[in-house]
C-alpha angles and dihedrals in degrees: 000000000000133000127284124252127192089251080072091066106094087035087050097053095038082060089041092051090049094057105033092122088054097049097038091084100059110011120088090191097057093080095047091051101088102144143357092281085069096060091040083060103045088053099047083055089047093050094052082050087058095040087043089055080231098131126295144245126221139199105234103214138204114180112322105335138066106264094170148347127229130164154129110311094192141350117221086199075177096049091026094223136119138184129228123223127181146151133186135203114265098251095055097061122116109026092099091251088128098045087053093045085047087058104045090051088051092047095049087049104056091030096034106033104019100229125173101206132035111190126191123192123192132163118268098249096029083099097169091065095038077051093073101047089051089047097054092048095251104160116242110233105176156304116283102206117222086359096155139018115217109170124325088328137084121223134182132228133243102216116212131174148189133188126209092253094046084058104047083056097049087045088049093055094037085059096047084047093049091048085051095052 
């Protein structure tokens, strides 16, 4: 992962585009991306986040090419919490790329930042990203109902979450799993 420059605008909207039909489901942000001025946008904005100590955004990278973005929506520095959110293209599922950017971004959060708190939200039948979470033993707290319009439709959320000591203790048997094996 590393973070987005404005040189990564034409790249990011040609990924977007291709898959438009993928992340229109559960991406708000697909229908407003119509040209490369769009994703110059988004990453300016992404870029005053970063400079406003406000969250992040970061290019996810295979090769030599963006394949995804994920990041910190927001940072709470009162409440000292923050929620992930990510996508991928949809060649790129199922290799476990998104599972090891989740919990990077989770890493750097609780060690980094110090955070105390770590939220993901995903709609209720988008059941690849509720997948990593899960995965990565985040504690399901609840349905948000009409949480986000995307389109002409409503979806709710899935909430998940994750403390700083939860996840001292999932990194810790994760460890000891990964020495057995």
């Amino acid at each position: 992962m590393r973070l987005l420059e404005n040189a990564d605008a034409d790249e990011l909207y040609r990924l977007i585009d291709a898959n438009r039909a993928h992340l229109a489901r559960w991406m708000p942000f697909v229908g407003q991306t119509r040209s490369a001025a769009d994703s110059l946008a988004f990453i300016g904005s992404a870029r005053r986040q970063l400079a406003e100590n406000r969250g992040m955004q970061m290019a996810i990278v295979g090769g030599e090419r963006i394949i995804g973005v994920a990041g910190f929506h927001r940072i709470d520095w009162a409440r000292r919490s923050t929620s992930i959110g990510y996508w991928l293209a949809e060649d790129q599922q199922g290799a476990g790329t998104m599972t090891l950017a989740v919990t990077a971004l989770v890493d750097h959060a609780f060690a980094g930042f110090r955070l105390a708190r770590v939220e993901i939200r995903a709609g209720v039948e988008n059941r690849r990203s509720r997948a990593i979470p899960e995965r990565l033993g985040f504690h399901e707290e609840g349905v948000v109902r009409g949480a986000e319009r995307i389109g002409p439709r409503v979806i709710d959320h899935v909430v998940y979450a994750m403390t700083g000591g939860e996840w001292e203790r999932v990194s810790a048997n994760r460890s000891r799993d990964a020495l057995r094996a």
